[in-house]
C-alpha positions as CSV (number, residue, x, y, z in Angstrom):
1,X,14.7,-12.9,4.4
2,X,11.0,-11.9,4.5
3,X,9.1,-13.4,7.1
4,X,5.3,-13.5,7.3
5,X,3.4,-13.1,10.3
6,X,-0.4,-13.7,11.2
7,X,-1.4,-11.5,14.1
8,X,-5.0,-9.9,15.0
9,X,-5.6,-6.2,15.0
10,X,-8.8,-5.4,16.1
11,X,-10.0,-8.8,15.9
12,X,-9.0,-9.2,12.1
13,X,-7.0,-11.8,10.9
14,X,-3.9,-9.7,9.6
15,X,-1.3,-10.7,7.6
16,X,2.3,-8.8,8.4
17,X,5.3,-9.3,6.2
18,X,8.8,-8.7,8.0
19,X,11.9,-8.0,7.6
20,X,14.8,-7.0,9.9
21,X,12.8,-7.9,12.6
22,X,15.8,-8.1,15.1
23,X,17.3,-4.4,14.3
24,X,17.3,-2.6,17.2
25,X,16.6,0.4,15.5
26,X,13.6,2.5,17.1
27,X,12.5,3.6,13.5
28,X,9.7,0.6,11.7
29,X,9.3,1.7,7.9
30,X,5.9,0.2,7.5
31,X,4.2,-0.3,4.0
32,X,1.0,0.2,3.3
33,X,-0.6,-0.9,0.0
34,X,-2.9,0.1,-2.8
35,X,-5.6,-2.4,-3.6
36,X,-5.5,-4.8,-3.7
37,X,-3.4,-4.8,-0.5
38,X,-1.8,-8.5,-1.0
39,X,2.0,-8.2,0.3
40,X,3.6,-10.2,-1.6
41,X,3.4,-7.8,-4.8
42,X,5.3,-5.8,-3.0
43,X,8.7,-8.7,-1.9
44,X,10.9,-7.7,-4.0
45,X,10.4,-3.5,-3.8
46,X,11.0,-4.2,-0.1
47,X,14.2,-6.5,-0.5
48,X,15.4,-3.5,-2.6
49,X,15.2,-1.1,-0.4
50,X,16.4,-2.9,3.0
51,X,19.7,-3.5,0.4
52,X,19.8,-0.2,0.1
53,X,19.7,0.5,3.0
54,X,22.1,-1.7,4.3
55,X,19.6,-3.9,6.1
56,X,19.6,-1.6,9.0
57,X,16.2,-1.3,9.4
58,X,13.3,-2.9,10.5
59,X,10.9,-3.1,7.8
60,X,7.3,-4.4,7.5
61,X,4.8,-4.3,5.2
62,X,0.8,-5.4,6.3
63,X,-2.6,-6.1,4.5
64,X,-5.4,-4.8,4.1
65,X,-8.3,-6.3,6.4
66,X,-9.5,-8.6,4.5
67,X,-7.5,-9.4,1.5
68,X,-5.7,-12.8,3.1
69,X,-5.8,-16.4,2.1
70,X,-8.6,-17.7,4.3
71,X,-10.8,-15.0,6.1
72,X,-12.4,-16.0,9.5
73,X,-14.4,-13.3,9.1
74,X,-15.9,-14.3,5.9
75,X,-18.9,-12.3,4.7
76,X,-17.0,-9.2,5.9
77,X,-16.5,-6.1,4.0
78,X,-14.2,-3.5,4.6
79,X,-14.5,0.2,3.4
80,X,-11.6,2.5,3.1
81,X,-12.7,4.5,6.1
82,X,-12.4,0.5,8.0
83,X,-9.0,0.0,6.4
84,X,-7.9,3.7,7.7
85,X,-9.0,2.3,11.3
86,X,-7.2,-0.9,11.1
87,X,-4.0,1.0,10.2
88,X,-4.4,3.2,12.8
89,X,-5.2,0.5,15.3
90,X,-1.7,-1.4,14.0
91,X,0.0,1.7,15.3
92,X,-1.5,2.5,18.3
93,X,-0.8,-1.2,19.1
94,X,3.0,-1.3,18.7
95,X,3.3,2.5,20.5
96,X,1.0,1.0,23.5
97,X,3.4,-1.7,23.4
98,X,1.8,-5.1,23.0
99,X,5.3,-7.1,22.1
100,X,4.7,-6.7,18.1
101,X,8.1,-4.3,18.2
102,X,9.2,-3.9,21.4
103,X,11.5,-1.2,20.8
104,X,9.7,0.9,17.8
105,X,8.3,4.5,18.3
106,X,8.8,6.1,15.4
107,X,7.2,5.4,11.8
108,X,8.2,6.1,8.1
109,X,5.2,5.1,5.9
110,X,5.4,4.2,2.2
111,X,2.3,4.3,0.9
112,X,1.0,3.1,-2.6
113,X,-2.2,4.2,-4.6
114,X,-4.7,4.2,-1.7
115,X,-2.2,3.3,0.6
116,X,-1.3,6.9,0.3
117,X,-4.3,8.1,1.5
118,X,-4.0,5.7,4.5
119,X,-0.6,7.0,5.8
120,X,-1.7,10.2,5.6
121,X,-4.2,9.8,7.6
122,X,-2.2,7.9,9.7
123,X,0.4,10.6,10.0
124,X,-2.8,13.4,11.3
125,X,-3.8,10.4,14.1
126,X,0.1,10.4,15.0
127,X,1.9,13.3,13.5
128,X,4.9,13.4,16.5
129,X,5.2,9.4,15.8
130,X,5.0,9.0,11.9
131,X,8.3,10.9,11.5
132,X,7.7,10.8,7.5
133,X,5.7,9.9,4.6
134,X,6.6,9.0,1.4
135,X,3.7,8.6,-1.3
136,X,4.0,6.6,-4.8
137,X,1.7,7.1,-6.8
138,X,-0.4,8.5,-4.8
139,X,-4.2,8.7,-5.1
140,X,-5.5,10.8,-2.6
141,X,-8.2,12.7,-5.0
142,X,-10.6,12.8,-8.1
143,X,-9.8,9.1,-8.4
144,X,-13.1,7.6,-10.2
145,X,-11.7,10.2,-13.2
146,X,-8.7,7.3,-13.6
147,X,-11.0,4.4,-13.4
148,X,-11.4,2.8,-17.0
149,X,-15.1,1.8,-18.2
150,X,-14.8,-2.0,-17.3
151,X,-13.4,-1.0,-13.8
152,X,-16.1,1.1,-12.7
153,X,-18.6,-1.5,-14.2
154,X,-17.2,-3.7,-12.1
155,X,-18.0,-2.2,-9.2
156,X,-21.6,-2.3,-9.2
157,X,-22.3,-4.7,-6.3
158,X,-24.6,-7.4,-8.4
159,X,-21.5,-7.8,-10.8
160,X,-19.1,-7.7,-8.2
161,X,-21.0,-10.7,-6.6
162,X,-20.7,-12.6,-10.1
163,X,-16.8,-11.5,-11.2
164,X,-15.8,-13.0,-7.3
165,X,-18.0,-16.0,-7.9
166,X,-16.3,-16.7,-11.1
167,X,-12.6,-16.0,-10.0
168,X,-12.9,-18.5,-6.9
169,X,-14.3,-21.2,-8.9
170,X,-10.7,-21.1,-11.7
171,X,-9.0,-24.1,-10.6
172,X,-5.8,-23.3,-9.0
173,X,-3.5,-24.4,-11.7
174,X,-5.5,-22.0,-14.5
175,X,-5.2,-18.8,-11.9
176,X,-1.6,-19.8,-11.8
177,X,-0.8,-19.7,-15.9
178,X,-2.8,-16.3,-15.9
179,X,-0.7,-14.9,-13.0
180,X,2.0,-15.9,-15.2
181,X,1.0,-14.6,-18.3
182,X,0.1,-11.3,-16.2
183,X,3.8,-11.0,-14.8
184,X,5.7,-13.0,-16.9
185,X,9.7,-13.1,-15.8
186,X,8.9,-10.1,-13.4
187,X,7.9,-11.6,-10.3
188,X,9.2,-15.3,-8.8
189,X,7.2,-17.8,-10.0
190,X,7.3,-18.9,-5.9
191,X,5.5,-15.6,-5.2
192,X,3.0,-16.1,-8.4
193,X,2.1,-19.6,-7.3
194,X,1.6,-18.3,-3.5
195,X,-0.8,-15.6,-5.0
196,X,-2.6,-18.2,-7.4
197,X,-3.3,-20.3,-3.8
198,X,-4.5,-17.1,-2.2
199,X,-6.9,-16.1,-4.5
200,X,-10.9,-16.7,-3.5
201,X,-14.5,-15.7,-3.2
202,X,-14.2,-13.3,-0.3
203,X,-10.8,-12.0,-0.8
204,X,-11.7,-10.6,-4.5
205,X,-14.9,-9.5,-3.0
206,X,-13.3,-7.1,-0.7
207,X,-11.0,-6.1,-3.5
208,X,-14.2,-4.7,-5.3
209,X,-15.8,-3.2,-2.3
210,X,-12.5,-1.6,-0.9
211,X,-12.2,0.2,-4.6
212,X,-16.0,1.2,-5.0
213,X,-15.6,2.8,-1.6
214,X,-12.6,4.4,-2.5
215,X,-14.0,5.6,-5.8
216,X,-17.1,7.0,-4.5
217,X,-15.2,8.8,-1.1
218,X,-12.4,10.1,-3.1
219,X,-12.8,12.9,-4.8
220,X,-11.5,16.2,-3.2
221,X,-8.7,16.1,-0.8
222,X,-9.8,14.8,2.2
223,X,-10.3,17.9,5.4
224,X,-7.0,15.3,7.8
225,X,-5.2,15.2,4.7
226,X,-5.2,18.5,3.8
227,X,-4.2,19.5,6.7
228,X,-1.4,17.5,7.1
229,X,0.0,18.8,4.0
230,X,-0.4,22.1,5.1
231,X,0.7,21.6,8.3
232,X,3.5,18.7,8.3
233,X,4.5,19.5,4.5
234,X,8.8,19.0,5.7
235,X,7.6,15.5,6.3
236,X,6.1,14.4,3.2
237,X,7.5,13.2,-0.1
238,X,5.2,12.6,-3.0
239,X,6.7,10.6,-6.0
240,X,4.7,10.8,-9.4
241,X,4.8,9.2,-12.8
242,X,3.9,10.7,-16.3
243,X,2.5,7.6,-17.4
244,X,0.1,7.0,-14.4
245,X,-3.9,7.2,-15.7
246,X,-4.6,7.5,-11.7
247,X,-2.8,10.6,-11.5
248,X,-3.5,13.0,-14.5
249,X,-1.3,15.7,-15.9
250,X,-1.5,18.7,-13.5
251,X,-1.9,16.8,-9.9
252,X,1.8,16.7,-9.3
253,X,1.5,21.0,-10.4
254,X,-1.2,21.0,-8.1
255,X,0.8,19.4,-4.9
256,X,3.4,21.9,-5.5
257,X,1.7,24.5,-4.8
258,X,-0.4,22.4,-1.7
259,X,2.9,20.9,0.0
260,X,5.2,24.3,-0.2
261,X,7.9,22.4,1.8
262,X,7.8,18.9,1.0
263,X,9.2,16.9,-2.0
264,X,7.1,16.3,-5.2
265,X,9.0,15.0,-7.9
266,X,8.2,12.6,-11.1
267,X,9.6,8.8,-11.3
268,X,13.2,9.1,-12.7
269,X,12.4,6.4,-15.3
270,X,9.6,7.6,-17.4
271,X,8.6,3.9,-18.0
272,X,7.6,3.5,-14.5
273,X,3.7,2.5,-14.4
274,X,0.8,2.8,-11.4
275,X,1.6,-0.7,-10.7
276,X,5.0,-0.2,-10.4
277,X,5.5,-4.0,-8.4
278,X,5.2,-5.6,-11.7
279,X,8.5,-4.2,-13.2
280,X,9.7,-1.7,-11.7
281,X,10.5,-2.6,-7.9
282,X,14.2,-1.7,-8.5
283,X,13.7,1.9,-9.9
284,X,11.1,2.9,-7.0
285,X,13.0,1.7,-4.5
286,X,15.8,3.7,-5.3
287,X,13.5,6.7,-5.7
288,X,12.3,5.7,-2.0
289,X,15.9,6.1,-1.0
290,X,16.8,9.0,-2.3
291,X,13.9,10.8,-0.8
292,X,14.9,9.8,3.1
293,X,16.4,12.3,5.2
294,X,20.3,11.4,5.6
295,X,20.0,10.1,8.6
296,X,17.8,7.1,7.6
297,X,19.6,6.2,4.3
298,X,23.2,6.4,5.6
């Protein structure tokens, strides 16, 4: 199964989700999360895929700084350009060797939403190391354009202060029943009531201040980013949906013609939303799969 580690990167309280810890492949797939970058969405999506995979691989999957279930660093607030350097630190940890995975020096990063925009970045800091890069759903420009009216409200910092406020003070047993409600039969009710513990003041603050920094930072596609498509465009895979409000008509066109040798290709199922944890773990696994190079997926 999934086991989840606490460790310190950088001095922040981390949480890391493993599985296939005792492969003795030298290859880590590491996922990276959108926002908020709570793990255990993303269970099921990674049981999937190790199936799939035969269970050959070591995989892991960590949070953002930040969003755990009791912070040590509490009044701390971490930006997206913060997050990048924690991800970055993560790596640089395991290749200089401190005993997290002894024998891992290559990296295949899944990224999600914003987590796209992490491993791409991470792929410029290490391009020889981060061997590939698969994106879903990937928001890596022009995002305040997706943001609905009572997001982007929400993200003034006065209001921010007040939604967090409210949301820790739900008793435990209420967050749970509108976890519930959120996922219904979708997600393990063992999962749900872990995330209904989880939830408090200083976690959902740094949900909000993670997504006004990214809203505000980005818009065009970042200089490192661009030039790793350009540049590294074999090693990338970008995986779309129709349906996704974060991801307009016309971005998946525009990587195309960005990216000239890497993958771009809509979801499969057309039902498949931004939040694709929720239902449709299965389906992007699969999608994940498909897009590996032979080597990794046989």
């Amino acid at each position: 199964g999934i086991k989840m580690e606490t460790i310190d990167v950088d001095g922040i309280k981390t949480e890391l989700f493993v599985k296939n810890r005792n492969s003795n492949n030298d290859t880590l797939f590491l996922l990276i999360p959108g926002n908020p970058g709570i793990v255990e969405f993303y269970i099921d999506f990674i049981n999937q895929l190790s199936t799939m995979m035969e269970h050959k691989y070591p995989i892991a999957a960590i949070c953002h700084a930040g969003h755990v279930a009791h912070s040590t660093e509490k009044g701390s607030y971490y930006s997206l350009d913060q997050q990048v350097d924690h991800k970055i630190k993560f790596i640089g940890d395991i290749l200089d060797g401190h005993n997290l995975f002894p024998n891992i020096n290559k990296f295949i990063l899944i990224g999600h939403s914003i987590g796209c925009y992490i491993c791409l970045k991470c792929k410029h800091r290490f391009p020889t190391n981060v061997t590939r890069v698969i994106s879903l759903m990937p928001t890596i420009r022009n995002l305040w354009e997706g943001l609905d009216f009572h997001i982007a409200v929400a993200l003034n910092p006065l209001l921010r202060s007040c939604i967090s406020i409210v949301v820790h003070y739900i008793p435990t047993s209420t967050k749970l029943k509108l976890l519930e409600s959120a996922f219904g039969n979708h997600m393990p009710i063992d999962i749900v009531s872990d995330l209904s513990n989880k939830i408090h003041f200083h976690l959902v603050e740094n949900i909000f201040y993670m997504a006004r920094t990214e809203a505000l930072y980005v818009r065009e596609i970042d200089d490192d980013i661009l030039e790793v498509i350009e540049s590294h465009s074999h090693d990338l895979a970008f995986l779309y949906s129709k349906i996704d409000k974060y991801t307009p008509a016309g971005f998946a066109e525009e990587m195309e013609s960005l990216c000239k040798n890497g993958t771009i290709k809509y979801t499969t199922n057309e039902e498949v939303e931004h939040a694709f944890v929720i239902k449709h773990s299965m389906d992007v696994a699969q999608e994940v799969f498909d897009l590996l190079p032979s080597s990794d997926n046989k």
